[in-house]
PDB file of N, CA, C and O in Angstrom:
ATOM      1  N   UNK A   1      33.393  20.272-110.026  1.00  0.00           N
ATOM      2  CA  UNK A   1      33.771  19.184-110.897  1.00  0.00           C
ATOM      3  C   UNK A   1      34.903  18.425-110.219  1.00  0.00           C
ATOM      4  O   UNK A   1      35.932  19.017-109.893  1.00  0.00           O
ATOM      5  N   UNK A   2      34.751  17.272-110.027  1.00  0.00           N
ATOM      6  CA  UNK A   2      35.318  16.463-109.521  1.00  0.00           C
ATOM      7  C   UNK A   2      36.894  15.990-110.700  1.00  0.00           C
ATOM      8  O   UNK A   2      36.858  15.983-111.931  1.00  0.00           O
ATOM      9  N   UNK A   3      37.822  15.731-110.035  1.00  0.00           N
ATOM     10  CA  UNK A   3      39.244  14.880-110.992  1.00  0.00           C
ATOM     11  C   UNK A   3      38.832  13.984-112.333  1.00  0.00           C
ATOM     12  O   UNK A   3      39.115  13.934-113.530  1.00  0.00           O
ATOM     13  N   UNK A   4      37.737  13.113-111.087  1.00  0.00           N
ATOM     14  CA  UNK A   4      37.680  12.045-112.046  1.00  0.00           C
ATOM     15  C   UNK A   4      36.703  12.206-113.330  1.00  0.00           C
ATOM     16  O   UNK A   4      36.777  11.399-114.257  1.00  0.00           O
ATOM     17  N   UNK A   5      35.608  13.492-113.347  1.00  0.00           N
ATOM     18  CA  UNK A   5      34.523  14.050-113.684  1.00  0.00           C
ATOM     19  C   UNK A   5      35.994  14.343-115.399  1.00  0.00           C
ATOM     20  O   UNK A   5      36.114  13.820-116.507  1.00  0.00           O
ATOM     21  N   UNK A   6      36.895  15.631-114.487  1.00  0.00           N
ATOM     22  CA  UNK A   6      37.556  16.299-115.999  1.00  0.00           C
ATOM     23  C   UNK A   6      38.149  14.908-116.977  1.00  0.00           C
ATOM     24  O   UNK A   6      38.008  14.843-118.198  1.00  0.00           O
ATOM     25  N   UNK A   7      38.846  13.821-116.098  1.00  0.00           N
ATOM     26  CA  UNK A   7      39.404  13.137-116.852  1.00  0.00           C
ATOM     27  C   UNK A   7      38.150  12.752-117.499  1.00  0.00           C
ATOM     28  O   UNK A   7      38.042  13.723-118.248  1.00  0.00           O
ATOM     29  N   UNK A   8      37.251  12.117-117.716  1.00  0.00           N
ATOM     30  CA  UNK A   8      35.729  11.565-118.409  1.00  0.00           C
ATOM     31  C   UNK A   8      35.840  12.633-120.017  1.00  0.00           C
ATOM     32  O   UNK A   8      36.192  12.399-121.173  1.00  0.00           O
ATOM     33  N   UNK A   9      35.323  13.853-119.271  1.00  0.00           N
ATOM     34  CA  UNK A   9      35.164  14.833-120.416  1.00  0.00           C
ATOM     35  C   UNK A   9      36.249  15.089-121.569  1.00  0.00           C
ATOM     36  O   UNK A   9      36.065  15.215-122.780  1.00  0.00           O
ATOM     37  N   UNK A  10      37.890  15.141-120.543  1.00  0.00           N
ATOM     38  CA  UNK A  10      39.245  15.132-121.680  1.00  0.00           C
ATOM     39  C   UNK A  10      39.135  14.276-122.683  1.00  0.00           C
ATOM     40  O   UNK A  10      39.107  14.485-123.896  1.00  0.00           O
ATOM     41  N   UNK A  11      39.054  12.947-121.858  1.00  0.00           N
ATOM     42  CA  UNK A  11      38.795  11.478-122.505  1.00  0.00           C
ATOM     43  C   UNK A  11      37.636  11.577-123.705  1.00  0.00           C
ATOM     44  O   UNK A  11      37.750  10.915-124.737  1.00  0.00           O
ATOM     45  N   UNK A  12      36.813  12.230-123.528  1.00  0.00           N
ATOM     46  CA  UNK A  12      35.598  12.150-124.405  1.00  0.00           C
ATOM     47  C   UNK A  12      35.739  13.266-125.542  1.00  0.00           C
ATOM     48  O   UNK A  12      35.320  13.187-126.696  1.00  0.00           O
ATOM     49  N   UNK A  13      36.507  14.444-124.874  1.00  0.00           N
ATOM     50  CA  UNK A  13      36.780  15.225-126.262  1.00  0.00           C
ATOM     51  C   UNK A  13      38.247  14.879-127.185  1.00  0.00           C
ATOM     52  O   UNK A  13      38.241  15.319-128.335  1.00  0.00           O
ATOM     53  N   UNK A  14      39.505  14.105-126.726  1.00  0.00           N
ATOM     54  CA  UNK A  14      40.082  13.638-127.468  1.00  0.00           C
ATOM     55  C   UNK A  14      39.310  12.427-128.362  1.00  0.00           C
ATOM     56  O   UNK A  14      39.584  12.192-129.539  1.00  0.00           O
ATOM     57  N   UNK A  15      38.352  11.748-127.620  1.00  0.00           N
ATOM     58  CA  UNK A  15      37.841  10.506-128.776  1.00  0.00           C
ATOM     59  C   UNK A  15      37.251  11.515-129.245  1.00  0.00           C
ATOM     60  O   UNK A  15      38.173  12.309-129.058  1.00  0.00           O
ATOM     61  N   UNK A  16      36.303  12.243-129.794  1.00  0.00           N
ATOM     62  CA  UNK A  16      36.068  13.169-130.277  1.00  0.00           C
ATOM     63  C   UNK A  16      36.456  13.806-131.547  1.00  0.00           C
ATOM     64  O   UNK A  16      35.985  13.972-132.672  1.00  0.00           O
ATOM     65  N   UNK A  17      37.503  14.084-130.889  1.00  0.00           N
ATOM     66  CA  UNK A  17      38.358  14.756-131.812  1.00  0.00           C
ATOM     67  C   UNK A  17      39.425  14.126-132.869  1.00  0.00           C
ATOM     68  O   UNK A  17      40.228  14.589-133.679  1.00  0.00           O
ATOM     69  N   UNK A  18      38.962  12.647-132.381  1.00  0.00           N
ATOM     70  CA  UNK A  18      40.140  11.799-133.193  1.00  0.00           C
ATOM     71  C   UNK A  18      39.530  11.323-134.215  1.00  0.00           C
ATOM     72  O   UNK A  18      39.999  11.069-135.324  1.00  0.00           O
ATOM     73  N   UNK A  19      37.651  11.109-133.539  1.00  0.00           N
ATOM     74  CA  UNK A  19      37.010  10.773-135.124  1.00  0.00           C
ATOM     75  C   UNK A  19      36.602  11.628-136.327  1.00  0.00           C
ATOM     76  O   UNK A  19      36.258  11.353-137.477  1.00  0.00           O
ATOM     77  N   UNK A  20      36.808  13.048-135.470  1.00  0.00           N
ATOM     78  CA  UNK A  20      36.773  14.373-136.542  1.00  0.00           C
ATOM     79  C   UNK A  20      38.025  14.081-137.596  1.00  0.00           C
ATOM     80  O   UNK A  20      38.013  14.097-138.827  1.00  0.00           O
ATOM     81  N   UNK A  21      39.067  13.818-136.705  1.00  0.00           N
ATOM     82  CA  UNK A  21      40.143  13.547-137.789  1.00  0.00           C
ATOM     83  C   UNK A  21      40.241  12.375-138.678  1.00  0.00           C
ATOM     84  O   UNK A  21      41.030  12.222-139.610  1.00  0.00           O
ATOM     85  N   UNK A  22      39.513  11.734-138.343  1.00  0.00           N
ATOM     86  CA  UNK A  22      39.618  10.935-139.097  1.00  0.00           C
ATOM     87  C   UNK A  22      38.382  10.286-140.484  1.00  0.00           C
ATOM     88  O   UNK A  22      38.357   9.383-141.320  1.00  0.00           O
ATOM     89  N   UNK A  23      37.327  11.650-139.928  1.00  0.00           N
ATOM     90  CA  UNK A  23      36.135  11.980-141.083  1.00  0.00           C
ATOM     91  C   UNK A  23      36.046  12.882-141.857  1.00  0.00           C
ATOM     92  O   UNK A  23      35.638  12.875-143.018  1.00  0.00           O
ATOM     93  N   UNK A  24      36.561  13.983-141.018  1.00  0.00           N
ATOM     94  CA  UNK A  24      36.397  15.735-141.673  1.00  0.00           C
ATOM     95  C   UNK A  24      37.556  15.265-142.423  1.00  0.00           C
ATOM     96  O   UNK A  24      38.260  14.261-142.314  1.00  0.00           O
ATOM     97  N   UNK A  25      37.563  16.421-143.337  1.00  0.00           N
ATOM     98  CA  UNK A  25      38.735  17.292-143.840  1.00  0.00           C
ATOM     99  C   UNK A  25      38.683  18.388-144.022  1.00  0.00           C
ATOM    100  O   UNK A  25      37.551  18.869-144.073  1.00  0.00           O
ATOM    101  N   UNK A  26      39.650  19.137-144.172  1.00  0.00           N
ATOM    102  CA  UNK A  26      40.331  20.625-144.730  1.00  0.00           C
ATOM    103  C   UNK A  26      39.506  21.412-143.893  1.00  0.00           C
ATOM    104  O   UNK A  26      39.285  20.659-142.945  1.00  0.00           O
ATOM    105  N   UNK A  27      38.888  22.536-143.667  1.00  0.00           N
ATOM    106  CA  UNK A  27      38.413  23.792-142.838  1.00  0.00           C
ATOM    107  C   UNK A  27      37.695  22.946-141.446  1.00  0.00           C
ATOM    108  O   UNK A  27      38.036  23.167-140.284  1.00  0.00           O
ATOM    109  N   UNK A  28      36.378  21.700-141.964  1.00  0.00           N
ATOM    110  CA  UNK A  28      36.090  21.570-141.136  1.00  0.00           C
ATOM    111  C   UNK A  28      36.459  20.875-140.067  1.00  0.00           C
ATOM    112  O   UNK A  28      35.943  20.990-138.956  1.00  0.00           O
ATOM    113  N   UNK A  29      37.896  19.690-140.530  1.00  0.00           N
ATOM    114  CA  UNK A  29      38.387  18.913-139.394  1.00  0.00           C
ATOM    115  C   UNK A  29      38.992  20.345-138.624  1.00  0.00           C
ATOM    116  O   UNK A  29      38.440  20.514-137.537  1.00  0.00           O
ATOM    117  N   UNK A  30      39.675  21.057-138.854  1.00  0.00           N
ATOM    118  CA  UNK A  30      39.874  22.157-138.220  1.00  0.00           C
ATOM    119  C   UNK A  30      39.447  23.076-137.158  1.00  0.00           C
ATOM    120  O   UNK A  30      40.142  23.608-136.293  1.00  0.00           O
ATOM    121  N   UNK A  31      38.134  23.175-137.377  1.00  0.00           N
ATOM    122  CA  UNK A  31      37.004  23.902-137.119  1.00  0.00           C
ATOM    123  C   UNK A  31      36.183  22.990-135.942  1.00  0.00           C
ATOM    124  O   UNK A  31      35.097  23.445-135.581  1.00  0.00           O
ATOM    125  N   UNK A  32      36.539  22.035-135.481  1.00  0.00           N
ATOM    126  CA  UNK A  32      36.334  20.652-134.425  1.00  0.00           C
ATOM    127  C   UNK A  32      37.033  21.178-133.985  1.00  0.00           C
ATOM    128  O   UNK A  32      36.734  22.066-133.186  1.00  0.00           O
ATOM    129  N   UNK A  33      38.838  20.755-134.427  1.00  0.00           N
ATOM    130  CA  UNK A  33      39.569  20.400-133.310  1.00  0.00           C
ATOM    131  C   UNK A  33      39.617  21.712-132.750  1.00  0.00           C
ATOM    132  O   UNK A  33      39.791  21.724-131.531  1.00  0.00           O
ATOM    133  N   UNK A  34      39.513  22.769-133.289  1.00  0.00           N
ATOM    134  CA  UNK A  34      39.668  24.113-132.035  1.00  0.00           C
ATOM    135  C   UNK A  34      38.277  24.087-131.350  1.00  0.00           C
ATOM    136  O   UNK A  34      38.368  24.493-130.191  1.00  0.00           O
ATOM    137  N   UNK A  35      36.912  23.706-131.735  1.00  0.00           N
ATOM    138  CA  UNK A  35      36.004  23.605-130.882  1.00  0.00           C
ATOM    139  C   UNK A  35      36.206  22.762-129.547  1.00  0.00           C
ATOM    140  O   UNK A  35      35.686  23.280-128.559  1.00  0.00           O
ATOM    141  N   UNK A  36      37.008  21.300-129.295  1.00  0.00           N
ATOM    142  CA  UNK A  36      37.063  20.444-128.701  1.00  0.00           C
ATOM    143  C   UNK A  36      38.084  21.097-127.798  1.00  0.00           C
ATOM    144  O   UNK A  36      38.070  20.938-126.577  1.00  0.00           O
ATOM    145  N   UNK A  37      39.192  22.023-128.600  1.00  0.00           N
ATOM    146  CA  UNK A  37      40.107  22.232-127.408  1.00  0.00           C
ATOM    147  C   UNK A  37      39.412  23.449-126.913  1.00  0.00           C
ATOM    148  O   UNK A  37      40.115  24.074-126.119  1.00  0.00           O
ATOM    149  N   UNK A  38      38.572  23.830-127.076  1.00  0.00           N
ATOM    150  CA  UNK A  38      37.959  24.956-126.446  1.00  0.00           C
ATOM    151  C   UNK A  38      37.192  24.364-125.020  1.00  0.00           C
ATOM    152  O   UNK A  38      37.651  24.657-123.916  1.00  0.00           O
ATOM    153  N   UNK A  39      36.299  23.730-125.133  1.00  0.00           N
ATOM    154  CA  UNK A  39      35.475  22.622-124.525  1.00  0.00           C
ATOM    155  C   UNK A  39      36.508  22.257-123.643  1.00  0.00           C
ATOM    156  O   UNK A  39      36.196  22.365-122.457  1.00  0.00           O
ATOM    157  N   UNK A  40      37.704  21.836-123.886  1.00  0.00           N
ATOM    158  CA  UNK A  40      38.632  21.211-122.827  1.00  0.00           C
ATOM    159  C   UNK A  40      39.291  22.225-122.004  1.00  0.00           C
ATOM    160  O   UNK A  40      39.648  22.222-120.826  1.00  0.00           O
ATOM    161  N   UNK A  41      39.357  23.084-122.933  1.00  0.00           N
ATOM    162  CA  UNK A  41      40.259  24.384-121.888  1.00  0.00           C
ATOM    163  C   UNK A  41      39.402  25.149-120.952  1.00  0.00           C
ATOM    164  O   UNK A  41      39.767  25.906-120.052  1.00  0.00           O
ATOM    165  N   UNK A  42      37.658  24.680-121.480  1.00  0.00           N
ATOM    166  CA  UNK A  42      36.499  25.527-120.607  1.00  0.00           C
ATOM    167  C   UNK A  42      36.463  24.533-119.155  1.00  0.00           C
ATOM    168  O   UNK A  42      36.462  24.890-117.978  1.00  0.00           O
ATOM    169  N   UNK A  43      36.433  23.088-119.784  1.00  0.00           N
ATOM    170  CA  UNK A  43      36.100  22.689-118.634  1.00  0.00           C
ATOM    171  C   UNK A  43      37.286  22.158-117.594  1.00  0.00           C
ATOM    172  O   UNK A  43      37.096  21.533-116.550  1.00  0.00           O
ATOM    173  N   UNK A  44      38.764  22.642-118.248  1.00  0.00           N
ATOM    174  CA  UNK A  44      39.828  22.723-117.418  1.00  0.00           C
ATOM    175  C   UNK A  44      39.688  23.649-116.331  1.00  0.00           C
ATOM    176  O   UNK A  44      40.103  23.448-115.190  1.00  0.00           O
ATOM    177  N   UNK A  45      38.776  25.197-116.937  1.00  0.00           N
ATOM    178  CA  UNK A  45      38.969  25.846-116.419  1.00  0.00           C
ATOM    179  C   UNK A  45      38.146  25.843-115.269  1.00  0.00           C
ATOM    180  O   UNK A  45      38.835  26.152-114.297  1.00  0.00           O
ATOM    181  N   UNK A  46      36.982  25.630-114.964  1.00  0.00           N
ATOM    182  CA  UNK A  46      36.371  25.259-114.192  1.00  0.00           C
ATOM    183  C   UNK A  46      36.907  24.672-113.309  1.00  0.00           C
ATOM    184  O   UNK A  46      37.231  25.160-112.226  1.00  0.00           O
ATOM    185  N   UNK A  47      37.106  23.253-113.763  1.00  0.00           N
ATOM    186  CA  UNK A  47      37.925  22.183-112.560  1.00  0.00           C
ATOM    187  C   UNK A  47      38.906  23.022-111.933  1.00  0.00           C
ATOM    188  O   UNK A  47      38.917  22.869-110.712  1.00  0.00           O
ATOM    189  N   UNK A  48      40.012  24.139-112.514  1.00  0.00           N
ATOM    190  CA  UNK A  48      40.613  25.361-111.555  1.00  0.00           C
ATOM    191  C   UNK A  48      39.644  26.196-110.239  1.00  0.00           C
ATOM    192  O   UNK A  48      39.786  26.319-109.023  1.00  0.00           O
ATOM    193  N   UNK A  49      38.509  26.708-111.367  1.00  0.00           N
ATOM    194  CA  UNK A  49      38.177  27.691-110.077  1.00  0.00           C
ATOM    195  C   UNK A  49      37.552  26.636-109.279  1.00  0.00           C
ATOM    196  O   UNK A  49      37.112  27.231-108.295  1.00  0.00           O
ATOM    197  N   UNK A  50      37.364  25.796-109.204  1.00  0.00           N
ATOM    198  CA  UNK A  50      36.278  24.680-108.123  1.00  0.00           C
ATOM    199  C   UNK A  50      37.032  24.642-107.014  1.00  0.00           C
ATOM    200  O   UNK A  50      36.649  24.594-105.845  1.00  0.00           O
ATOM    201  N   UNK A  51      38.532  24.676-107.599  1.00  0.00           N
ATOM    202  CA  UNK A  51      39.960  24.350-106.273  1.00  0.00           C
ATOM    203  C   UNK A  51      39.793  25.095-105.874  1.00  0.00           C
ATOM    204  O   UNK A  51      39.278  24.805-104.794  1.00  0.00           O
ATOM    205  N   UNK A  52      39.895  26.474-106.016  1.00  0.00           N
ATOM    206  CA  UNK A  52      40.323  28.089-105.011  1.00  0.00           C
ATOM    207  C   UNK A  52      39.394  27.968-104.139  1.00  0.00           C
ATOM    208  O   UNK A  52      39.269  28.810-103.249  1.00  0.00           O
TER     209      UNK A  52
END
């Protein structure tokens, strides 16, 4: 995964996550935003091991 690849995906799970917040409520806006930061921290993590 390329730099410019993670920024795309970050970019796409904060919009994401901003229209959860701003549709959901109570359990399920919740229940997004830890899905989205999951998704971001997976494909952070990746973009790590790609470097080593």
């Amino acid at each position: 995964m390329t730099r410019r690849r993670l920024y795309y995906a970050l970019a796409a799970y904060a919009f994401l996550a901003v229209i959860a917040i701003a549709v959901l409520k109570g359990p399920f806006q919740w229940a997004m935003l830890v899905y989205f930061a999951g998704l971001a921290l997976k494909s952070w993590a990746v973009y790590k091991r790609e470097q080593l």
